[in-house]
N, C-alpha and C positions, 0 to 999 in steps of 0.2 A: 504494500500500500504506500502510497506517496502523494503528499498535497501537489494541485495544481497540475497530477499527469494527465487532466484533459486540456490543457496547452498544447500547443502544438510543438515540436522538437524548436522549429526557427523560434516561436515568440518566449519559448522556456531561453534561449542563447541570449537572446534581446532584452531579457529583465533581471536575470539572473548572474551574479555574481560569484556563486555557490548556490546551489540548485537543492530542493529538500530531499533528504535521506528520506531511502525505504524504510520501512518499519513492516514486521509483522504482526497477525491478528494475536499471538501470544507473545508480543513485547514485555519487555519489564515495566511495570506500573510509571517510574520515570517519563521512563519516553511514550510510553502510552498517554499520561495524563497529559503532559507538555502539547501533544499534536490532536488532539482531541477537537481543538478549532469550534465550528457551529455546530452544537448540535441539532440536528432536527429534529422537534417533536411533531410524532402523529398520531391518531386517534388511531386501535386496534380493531376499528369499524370498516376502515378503507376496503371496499370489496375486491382492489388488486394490492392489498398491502404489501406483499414480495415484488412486484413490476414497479410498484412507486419507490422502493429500498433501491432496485437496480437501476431507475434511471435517476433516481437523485444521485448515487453513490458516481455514476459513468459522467456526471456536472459537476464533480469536485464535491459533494458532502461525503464526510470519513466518519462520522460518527451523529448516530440517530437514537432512537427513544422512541419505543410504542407503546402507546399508553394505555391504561387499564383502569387508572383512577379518577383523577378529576374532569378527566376529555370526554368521560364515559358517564351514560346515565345511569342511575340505578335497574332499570330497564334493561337496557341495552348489554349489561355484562356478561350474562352468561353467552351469548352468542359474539361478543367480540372477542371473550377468551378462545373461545373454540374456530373463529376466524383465523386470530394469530395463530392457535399449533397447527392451526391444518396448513396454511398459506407459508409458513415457516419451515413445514414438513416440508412439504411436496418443493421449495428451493430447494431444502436440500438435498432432495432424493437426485433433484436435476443439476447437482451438485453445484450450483451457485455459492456454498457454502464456502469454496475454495478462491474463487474468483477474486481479484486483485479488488473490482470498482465495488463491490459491495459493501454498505458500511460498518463501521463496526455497531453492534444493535444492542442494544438495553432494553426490558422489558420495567417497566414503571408499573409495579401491583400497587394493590390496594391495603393487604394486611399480609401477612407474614408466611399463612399457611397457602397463599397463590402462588408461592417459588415454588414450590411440591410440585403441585397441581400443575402450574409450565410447563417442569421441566421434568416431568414423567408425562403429560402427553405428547410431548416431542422423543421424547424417548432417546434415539442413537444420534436425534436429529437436535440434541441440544449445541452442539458446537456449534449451531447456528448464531447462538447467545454469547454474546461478551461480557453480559453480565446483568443484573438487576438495580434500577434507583429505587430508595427507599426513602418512601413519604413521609411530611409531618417527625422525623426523624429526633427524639429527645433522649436523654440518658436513663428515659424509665420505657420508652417504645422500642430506643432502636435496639435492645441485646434479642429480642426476640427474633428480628428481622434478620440480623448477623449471624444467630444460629442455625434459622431455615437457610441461610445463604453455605454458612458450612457445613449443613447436612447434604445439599444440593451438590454444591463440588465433591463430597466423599462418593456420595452416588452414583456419580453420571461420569468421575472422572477427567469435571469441565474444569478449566481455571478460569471461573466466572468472578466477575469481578464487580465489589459494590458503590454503588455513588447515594450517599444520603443523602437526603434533603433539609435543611435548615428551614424551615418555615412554621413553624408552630405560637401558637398563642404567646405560649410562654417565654420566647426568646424573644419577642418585640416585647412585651409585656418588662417595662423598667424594673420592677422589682424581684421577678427571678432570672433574669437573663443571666448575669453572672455563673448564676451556680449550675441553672442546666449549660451550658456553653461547657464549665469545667468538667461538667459528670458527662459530657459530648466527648471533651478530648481524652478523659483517662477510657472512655468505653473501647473509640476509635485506633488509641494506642496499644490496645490490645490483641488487636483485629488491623494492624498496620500493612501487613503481605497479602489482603484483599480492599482495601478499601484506597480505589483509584484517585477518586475526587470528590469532593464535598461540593454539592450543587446549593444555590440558593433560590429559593421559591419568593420572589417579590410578592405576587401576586395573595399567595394566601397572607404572608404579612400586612399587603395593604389594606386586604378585608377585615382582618381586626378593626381597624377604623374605619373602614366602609372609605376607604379612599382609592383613587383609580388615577395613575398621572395623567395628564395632556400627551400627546403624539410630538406635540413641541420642545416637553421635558424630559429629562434624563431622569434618573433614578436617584441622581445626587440630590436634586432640587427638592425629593419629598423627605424632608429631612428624619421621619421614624424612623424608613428605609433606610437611608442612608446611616441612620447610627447604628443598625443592624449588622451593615456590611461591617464598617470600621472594626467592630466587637468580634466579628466572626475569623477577619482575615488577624486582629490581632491575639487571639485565643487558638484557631485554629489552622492558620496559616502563615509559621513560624517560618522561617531561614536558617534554625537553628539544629534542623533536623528530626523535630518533633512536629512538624507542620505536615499541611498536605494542600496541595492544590484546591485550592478553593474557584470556582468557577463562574464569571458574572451569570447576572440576571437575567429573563428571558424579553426579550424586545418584541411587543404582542400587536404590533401596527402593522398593514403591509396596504393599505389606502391613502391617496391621499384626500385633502378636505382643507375647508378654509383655516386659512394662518391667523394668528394674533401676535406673532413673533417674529423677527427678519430671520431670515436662512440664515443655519449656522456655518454653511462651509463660505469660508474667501473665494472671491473670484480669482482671485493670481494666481493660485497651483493649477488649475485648470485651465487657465487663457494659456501659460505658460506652455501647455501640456495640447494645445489647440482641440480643450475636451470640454468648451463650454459648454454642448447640448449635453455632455452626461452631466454636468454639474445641475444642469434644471431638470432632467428625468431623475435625479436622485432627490433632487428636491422637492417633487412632487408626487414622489414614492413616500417622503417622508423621511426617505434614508440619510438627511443630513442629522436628525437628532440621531438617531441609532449609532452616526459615526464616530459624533463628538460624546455618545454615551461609551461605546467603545476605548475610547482614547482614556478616557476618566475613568476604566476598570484596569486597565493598564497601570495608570498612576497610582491606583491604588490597591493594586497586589492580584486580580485577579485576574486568568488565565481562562479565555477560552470563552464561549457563551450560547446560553440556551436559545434556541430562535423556533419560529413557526411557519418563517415562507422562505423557499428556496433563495429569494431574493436578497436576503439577509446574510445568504451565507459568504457571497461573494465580496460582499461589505468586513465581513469578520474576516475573512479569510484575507484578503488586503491588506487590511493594518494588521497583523502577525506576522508579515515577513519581514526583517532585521533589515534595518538600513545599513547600510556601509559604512556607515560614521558609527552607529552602536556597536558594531562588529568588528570594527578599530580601535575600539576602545574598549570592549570584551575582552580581547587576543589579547591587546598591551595590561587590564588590571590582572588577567590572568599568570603571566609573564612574570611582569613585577612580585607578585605574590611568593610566585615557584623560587625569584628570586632573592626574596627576603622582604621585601616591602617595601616600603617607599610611595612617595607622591613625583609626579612627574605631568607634565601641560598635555593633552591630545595631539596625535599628530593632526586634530583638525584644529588644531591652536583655539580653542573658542571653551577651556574648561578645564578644569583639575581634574585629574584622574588618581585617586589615591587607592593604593591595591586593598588595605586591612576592608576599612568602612563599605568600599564598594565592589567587594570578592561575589558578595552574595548575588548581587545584581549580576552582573557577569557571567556568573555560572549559569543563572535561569536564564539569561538570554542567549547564550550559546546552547542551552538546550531546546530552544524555540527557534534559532539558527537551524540547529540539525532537524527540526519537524519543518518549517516553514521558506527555508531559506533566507539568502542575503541577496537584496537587491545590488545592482550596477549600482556607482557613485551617484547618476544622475537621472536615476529612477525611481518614482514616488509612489505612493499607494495609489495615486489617479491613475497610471497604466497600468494595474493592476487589475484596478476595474474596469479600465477602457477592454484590454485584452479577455479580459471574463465577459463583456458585453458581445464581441464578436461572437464567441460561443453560445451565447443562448440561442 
């Protein structure tokens, strides 16, 4: 598997600096989490579920989600579980199971004893699975969910892999956030050589308040949210080797509608780039907040993001590839480091580079290097998406 192999060999030469490493579907959790990119979510109702996996996977998505829980009505569940193992089987029998574009797949249950239930009706067909997200996730829900997940791998023999979800009452909720967050990381710590990434659920957090952003707003602007994040990526998403990937929030727009706010992308990267009609088709997708929310999950420690329209993904997938100036300055804190430490200017003269303080940074971005690549000097995330736009 490898980001961005529906490029074409010329336009991979023309953006590419360092081109992203393969990976396989049983990578080490590292490089698994790091290249994880957009996830798609989709409802386990889709009546071609397996052909929608294959041609998203063959458009660049590497990792998806099918859902069983909130996408799903109470109604509707028993016949979308039975959708999924059958549609999931029958890939595999046709052995798509093996195939490079396929993405990597997470099944999102509902309570603990539906991992069973999956992955005994899939039977020999579970290596279809990458793994299981698990819901509403707290330090009194999730050890249940963790053991159905290790009963599941002793089972089937799968190395399924799990992604909790952070979104429950209680962690927005100011006065117990602290303590489930802590009884989160010693649970999680337990459970470290299965638990890939920590996902975070905006959405059920903002129904605690009965609040919904704007299509204008980022996720920082609603400020519950936003103190949610900070608490989660600094309790569980350390640098210091007790941490884990923590993964932004899911981006739930894909219309657009009347503005109250000016577009947040600049004209000049794009005049520059002679790509002002994509600058106003992104505009009017809505995909300038998605970007500048994107940029602002970066800043703030999170890797990677939930999304709902294929159209999102090539947005996410853009700004994840390393510029040549961070990849410069990667190599050189790297360097310094091996060689005792020290501080020394960028060779793009515009910043200190000090090896101790900014090792940590460096390391995660040459592991997002090797999942995503490094762009040419003088290529931006706008041909990024110019070149994703010829493909659709």
């Amino acid at each position: 598997m490898r980001h961005f192999h529906q490029l074409s060999a010329a336009q991979g030469e023309q953006l590419f600096l360092r081109p992203p490493r393969e990976f396989s579907r049983t990578a080490d959790i590292d490089t698994m989490a790091a290249a994880l990119g957009a996830t798609l979510y989709m409802p386990a109702t889709r009546p071609d579920l397996a052909g929608d996996l294959r041609r998203q996977g063959a458009r660049g998505v590497l990792s998806s989600v099918v859902c069983l829980e909130d996408a799903i009505s109470d109604d509707e569940l028993p016949a979308a579980q039975a959708n999924l193992i059958r549609q999931l089987t029958q890939a595999g029998q046709d052995g798509l199971g093996a195939s490079d574009t396929l993405p990597l797949t997470f099944v999102r249950v509902r309570h603990p004893e539906q991992i069973a239930a999956v992955t005994q009706g899939l039977g020999e067909q579970t290596s279809m699975l990458s793994g299981f997200v698990l819901p509403k996730f707290t330090d009194v829900s999730g050890g249940d969910f963790l053991d159905a997940l290790l009963a599941a791998r002793a089972e089937t023999g799968v190395d399924l892999r799990a992604m909790p979800v952070i979104e429950s009452p209680e962690v927005i909720h100011r006065e117990t956030r602290d303590s489930v967050l802590a009884g989160v990381a010693s649970l999680l710590a337990k459970h470290r050589d299965v638990v890939l990434a920590v996902r975070l659920g905006a959405t059920d957090l903002s129904s605690v308040y009965g609040l919904r952003r704007d299509r204008s707003l980022t996720v920082y602007d609603v400020r519950l949210v936003a103190e949610v994040i900070t608490d989660v990526v600094n309790v569980l998403g350390r640098a210091d080797g007790t941490g884990h990937v923590v993964t932004g929030t899911v981006w739930e727009y894909f219309a657009g509608a009347d503005r109250i706010f000016k577009p947040l992308l600049r004209e000049s990267p794009f005049l520059e780039h002679d790509a002002g009609r994509l600058r106003r088709q992104l505009i009017t997708r809505d995909l300038d907040a998605l970007i500048r929310e994107v940029v602002l999950d970066k800043a703030n420690g999170l890797i990677g993001k939930t999304v709902i329209h294929p159209t999102h993904v090539v947005a996410v997938h853009a700004l994840s590839v390393v510029s040549s100036e961070e990849y410069s300055d990667a190599c050189d804190i790297t360097g310094q480091a091996q060689a005792g430490g020290g501080v020394r200017a960028s060779s793009y003269r515009n910043k200190m580079n000090e090896a101790k303080p900014h090792l940590a940074w460096a390391q995660k971005t040459l592991r997002r290097a090797d999942a995503f690549g490094v762009a040419h000097e003088d290529v931006t995330f706008v041909d990024f998406l110019a070149a994703a736009a010829t493909q659709a």
